[in-house]
N, CA, C and O atoms as CSV, one atom per row, in Angstrom:
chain,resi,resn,atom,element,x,y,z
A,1,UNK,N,N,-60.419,168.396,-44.017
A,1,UNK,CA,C,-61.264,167.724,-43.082
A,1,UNK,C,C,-61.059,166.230,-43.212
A,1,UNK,O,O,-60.576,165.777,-44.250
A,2,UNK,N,N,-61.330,165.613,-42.422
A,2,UNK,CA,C,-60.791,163.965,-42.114
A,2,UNK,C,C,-62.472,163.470,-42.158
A,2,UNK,O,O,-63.424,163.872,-41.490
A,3,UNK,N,N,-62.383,162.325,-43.342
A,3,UNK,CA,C,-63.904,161.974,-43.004
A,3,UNK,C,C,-64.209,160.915,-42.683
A,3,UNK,O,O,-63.299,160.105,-42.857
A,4,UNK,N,N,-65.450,160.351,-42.117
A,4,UNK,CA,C,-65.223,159.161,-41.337
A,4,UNK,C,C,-66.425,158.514,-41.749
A,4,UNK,O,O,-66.750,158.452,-42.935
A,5,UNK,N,N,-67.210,157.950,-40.665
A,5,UNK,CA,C,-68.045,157.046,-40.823
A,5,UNK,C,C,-69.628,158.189,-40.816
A,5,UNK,O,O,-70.645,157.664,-41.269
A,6,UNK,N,N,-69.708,159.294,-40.436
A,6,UNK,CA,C,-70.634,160.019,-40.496
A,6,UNK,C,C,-70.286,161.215,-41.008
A,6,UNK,O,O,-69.135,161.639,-41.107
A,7,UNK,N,N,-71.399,161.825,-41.373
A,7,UNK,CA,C,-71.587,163.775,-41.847
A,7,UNK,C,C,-70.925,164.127,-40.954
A,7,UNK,O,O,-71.008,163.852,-39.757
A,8,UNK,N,N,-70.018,164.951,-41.668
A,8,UNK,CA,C,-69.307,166.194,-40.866
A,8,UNK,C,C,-69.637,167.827,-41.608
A,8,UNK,O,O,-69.853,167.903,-42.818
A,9,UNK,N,N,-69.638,168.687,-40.987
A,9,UNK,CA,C,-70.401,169.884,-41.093
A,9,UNK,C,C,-68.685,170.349,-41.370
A,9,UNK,O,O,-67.646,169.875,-40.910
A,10,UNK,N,N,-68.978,171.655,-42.476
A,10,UNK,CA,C,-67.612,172.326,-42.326
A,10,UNK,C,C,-68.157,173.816,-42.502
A,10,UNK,O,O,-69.091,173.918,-43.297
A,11,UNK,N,N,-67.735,174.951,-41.903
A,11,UNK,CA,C,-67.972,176.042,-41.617
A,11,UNK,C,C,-67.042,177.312,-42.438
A,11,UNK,O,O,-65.838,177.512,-42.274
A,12,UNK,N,N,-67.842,177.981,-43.228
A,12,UNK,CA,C,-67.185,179.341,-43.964
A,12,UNK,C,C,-66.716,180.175,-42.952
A,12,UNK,O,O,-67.554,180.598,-42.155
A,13,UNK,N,N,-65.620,180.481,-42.825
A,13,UNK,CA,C,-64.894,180.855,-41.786
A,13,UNK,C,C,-64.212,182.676,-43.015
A,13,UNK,O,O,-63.061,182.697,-43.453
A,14,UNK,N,N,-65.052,183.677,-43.239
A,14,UNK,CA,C,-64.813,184.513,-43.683
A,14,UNK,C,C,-64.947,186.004,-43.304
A,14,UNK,O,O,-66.021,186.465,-42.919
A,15,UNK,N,N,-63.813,186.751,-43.426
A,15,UNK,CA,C,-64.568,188.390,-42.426
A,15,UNK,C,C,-65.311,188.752,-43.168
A,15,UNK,O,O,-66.010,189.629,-42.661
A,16,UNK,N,N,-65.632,188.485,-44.438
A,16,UNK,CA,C,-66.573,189.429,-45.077
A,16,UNK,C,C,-68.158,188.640,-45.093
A,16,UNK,O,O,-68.363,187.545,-45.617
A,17,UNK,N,N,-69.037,189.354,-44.495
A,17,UNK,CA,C,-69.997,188.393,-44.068
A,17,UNK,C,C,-71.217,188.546,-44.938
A,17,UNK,O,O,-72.267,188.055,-44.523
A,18,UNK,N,N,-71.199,189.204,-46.161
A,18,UNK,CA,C,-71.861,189.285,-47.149
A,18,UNK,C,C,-71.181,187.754,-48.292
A,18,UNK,O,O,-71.921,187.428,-49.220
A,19,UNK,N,N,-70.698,187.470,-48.227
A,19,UNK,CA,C,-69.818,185.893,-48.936
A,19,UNK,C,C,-70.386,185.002,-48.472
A,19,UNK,O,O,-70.186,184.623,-47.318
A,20,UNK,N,N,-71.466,184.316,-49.503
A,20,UNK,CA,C,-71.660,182.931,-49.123
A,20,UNK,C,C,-71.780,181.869,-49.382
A,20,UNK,O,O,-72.519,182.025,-50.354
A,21,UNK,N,N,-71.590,180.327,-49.270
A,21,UNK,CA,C,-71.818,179.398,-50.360
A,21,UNK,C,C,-72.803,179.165,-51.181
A,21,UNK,O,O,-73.970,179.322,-50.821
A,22,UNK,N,N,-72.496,178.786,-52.317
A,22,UNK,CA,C,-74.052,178.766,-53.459
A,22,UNK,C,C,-74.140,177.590,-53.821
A,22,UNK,O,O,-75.158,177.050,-53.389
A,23,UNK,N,N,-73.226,176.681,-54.700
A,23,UNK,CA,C,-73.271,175.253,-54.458
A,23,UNK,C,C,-72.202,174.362,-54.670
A,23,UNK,O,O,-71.087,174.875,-54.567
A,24,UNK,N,N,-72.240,173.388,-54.889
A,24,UNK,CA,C,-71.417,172.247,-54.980
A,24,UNK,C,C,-70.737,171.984,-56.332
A,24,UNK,O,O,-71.468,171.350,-57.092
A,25,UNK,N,N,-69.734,172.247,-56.751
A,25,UNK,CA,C,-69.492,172.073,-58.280
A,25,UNK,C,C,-68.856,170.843,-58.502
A,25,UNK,O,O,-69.072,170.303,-59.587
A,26,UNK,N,N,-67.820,170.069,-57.376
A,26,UNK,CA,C,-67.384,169.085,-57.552
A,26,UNK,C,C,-67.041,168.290,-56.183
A,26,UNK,O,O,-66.822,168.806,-55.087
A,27,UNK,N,N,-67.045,166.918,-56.503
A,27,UNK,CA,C,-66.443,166.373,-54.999
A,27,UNK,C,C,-66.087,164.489,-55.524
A,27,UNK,O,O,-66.702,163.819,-56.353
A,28,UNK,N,N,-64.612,164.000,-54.467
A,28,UNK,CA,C,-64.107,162.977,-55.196
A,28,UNK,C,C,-65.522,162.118,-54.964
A,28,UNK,O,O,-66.581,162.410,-54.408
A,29,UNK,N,N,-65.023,160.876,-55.678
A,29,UNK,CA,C,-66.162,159.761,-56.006
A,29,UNK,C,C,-66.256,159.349,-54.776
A,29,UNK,O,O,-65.306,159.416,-53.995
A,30,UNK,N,N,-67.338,158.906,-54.485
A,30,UNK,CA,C,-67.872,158.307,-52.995
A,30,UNK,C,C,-68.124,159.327,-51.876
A,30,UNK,O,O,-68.341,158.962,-50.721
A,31,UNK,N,N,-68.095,160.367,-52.176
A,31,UNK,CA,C,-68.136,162.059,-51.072
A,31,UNK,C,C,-69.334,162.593,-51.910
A,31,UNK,O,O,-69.565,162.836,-53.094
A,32,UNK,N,N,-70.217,162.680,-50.281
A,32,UNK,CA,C,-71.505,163.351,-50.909
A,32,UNK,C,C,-71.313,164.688,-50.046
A,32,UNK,O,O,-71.280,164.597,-48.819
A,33,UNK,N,N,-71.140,166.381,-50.914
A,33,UNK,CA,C,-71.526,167.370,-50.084
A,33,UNK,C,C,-72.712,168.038,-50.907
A,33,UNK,O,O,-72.873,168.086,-52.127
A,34,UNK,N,N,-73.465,168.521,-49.907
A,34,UNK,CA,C,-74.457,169.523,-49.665
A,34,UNK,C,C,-73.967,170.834,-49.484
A,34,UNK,O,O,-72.928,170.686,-48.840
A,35,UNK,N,N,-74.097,171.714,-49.641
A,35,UNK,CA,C,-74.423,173.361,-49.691
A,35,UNK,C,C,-75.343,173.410,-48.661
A,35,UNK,O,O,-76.362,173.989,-49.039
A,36,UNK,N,N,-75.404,173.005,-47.413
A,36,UNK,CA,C,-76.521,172.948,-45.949
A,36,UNK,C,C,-77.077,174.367,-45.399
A,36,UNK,O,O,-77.942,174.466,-44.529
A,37,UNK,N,N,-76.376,175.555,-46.116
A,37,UNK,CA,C,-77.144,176.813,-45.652
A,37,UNK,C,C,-75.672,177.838,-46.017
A,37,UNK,O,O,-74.591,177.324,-46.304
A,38,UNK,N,N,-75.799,178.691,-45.971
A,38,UNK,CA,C,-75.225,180.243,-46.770
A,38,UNK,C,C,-73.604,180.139,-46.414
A,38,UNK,O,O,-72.761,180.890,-46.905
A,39,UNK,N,N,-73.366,179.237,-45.620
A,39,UNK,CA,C,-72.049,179.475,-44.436
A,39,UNK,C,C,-71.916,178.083,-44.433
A,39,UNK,O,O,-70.977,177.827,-43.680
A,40,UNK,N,N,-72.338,177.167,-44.849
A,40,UNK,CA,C,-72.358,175.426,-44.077
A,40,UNK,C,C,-72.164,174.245,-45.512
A,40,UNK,O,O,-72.766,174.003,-46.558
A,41,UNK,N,N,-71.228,173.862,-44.954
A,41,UNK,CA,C,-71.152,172.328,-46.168
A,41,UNK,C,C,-71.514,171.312,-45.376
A,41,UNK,O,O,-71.622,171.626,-44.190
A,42,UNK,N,N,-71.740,170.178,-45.649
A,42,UNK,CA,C,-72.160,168.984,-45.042
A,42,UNK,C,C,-71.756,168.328,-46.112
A,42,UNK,O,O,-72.272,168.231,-47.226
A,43,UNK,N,N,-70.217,167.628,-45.417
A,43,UNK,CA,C,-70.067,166.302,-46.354
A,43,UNK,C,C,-69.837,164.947,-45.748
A,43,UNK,O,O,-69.234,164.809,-44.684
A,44,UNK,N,N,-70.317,163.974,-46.429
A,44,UNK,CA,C,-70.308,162.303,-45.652
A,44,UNK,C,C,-69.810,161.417,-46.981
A,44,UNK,O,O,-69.826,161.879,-48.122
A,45,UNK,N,N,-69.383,160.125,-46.656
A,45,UNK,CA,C,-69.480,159.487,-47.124
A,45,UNK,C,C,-70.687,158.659,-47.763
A,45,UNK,O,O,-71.788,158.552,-47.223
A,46,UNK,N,N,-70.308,158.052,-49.066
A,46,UNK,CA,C,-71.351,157.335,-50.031
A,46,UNK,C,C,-71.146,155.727,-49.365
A,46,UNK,O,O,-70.173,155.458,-48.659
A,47,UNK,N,N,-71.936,154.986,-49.618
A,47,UNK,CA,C,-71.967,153.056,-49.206
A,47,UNK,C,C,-70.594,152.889,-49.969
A,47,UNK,O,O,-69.604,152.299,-49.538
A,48,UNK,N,N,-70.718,153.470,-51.088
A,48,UNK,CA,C,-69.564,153.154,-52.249
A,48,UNK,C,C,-68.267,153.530,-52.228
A,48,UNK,O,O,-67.448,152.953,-52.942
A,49,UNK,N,N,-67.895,154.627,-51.338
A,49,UNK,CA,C,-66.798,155.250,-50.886
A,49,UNK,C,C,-65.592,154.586,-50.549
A,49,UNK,O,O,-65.599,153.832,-49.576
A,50,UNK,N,N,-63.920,154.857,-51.616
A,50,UNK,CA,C,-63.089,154.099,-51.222
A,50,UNK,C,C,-62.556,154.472,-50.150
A,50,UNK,O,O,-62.676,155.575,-49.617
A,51,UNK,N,N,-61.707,153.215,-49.650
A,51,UNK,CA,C,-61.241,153.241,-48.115
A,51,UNK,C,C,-59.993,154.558,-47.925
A,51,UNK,O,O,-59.580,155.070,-46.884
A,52,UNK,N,N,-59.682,154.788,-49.103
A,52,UNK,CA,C,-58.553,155.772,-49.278
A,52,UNK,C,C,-59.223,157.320,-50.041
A,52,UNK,O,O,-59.733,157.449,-51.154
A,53,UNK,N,N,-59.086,157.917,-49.424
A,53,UNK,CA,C,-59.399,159.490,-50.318
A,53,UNK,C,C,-58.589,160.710,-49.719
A,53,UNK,O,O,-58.497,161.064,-48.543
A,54,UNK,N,N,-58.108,161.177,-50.702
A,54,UNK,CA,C,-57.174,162.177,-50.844
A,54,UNK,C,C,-57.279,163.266,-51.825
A,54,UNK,O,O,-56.526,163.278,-52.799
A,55,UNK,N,N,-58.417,164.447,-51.584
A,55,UNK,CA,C,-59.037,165.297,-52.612
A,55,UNK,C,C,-59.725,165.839,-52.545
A,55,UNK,O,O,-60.216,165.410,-51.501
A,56,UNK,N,N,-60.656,167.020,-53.002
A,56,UNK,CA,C,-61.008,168.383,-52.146
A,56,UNK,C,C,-62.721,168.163,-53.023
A,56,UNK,O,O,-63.121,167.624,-54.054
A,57,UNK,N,N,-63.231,168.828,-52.046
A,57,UNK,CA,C,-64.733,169.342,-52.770
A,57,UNK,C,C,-64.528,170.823,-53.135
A,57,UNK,O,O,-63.766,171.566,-52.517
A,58,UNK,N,N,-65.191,171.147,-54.075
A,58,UNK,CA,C,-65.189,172.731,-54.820
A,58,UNK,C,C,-66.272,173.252,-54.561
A,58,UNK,O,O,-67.250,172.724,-55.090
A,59,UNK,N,N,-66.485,174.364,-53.737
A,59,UNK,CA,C,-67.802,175.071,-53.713
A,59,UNK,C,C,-67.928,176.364,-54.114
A,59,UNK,O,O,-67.255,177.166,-53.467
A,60,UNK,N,N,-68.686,176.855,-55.115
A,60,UNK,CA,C,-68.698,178.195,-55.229
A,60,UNK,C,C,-69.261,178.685,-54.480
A,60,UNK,O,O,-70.158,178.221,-53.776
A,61,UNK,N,N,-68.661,180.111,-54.515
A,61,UNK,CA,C,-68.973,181.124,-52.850
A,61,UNK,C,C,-69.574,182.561,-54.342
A,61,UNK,O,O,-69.374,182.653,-55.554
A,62,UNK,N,N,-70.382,183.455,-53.237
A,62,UNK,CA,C,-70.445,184.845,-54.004
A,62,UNK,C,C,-69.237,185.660,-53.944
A,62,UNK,O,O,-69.391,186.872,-54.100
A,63,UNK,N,N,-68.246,185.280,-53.777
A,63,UNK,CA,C,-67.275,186.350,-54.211
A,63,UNK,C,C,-66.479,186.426,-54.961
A,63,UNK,O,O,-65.556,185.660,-55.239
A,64,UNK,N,N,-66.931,187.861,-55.558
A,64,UNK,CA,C,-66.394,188.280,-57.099
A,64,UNK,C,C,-65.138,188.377,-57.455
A,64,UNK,O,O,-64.330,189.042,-56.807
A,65,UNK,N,N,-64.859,187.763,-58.457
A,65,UNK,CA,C,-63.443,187.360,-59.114
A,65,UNK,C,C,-62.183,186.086,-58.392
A,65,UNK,O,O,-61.038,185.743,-58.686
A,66,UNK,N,N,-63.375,185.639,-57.143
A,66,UNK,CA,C,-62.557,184.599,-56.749
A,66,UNK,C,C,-62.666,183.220,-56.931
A,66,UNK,O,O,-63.813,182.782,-57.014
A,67,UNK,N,N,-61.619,182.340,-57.021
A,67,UNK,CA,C,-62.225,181.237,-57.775
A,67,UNK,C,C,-63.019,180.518,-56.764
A,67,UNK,O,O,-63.680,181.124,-55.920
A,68,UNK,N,N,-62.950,178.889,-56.856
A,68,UNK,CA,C,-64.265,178.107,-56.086
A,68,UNK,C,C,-63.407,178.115,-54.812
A,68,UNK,O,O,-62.243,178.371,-55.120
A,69,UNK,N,N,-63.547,177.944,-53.618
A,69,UNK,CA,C,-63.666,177.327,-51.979
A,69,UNK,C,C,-63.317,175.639,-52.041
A,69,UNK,O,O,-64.174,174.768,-52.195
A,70,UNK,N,N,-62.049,175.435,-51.904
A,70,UNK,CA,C,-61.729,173.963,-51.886
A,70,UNK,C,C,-61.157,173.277,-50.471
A,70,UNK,O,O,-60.207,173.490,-49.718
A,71,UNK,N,N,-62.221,172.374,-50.532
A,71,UNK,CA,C,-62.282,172.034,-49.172
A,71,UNK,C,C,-61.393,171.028,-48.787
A,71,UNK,O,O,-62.083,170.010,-48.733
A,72,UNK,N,N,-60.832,170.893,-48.643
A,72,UNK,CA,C,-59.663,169.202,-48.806
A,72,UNK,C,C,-59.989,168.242,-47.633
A,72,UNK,O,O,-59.932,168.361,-46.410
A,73,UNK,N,N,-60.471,166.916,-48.755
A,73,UNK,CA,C,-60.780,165.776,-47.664
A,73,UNK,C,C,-60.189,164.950,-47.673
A,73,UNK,O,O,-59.745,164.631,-48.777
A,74,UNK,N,N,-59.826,164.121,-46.510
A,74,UNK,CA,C,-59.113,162.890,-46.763
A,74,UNK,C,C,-59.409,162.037,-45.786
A,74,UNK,O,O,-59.631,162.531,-44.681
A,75,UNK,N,N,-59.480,160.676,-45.932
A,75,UNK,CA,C,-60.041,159.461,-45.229
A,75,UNK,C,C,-59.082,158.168,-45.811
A,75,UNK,O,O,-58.802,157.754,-46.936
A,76,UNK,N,N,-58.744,157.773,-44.449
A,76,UNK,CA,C,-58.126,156.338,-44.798
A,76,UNK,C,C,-58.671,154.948,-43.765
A,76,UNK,O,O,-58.184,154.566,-42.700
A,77,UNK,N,N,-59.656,154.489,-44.410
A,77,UNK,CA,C,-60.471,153.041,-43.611
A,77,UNK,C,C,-59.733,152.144,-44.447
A,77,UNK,O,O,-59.904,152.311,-45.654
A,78,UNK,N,N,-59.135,151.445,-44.175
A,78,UNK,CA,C,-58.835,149.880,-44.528
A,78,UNK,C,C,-59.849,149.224,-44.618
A,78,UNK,O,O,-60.786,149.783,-44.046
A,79,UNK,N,N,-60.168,148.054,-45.187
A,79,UNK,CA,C,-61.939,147.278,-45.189
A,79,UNK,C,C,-61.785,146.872,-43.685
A,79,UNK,O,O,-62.602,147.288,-42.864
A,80,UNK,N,N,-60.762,146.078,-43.325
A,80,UNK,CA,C,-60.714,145.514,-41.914
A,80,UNK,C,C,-61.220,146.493,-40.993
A,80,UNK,O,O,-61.821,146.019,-40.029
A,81,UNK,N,N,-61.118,147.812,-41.058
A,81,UNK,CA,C,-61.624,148.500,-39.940
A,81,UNK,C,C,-63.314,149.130,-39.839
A,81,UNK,O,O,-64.024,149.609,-38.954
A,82,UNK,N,N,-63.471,148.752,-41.544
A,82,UNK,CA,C,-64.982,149.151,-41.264
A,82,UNK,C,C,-65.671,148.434,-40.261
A,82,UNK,O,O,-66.845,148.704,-40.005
């Protein structure tokens, strides 16, 4: 997902519809995600957030024996364009 100046919503896109997100285990510095409901991440940027990011948030999901749900984000603002 490409992140920008606001929350962007990202969607569990799974056939098995008993699988769902539980929470947030990791995310790069300046990326705030939420766990927003069973199926839903919500991630935005922090005030503090560098202009460059290249790196995934980890969410654990309920399904058994699989590892975490890595979401890959990346954002490139130059200061000039904020």
């Amino acid at each position: 997902m490409t992140l920008g100046t606001r929350s962007i919503r990202v969607f569990l896109r799974c056939p098995d519809e008993a699988v769902e997100l539980v929470k947030v285990l990791s995310s790069p510095k300046g990326v705030k995600a939420v766990v927003s409901s069973a199926r839903e991440v919500t991630v935005s940027p922090e005030p503090d957030a560098p202009s460059v990011v290249d790196s995934a948030v980890e969410v654990e999901t309920t399904a058994v024996g699989r590892p975490a749900l890595k979401i890959h984000v990346v954002r490139y603002a130059p200061v000039a364009s904020r």
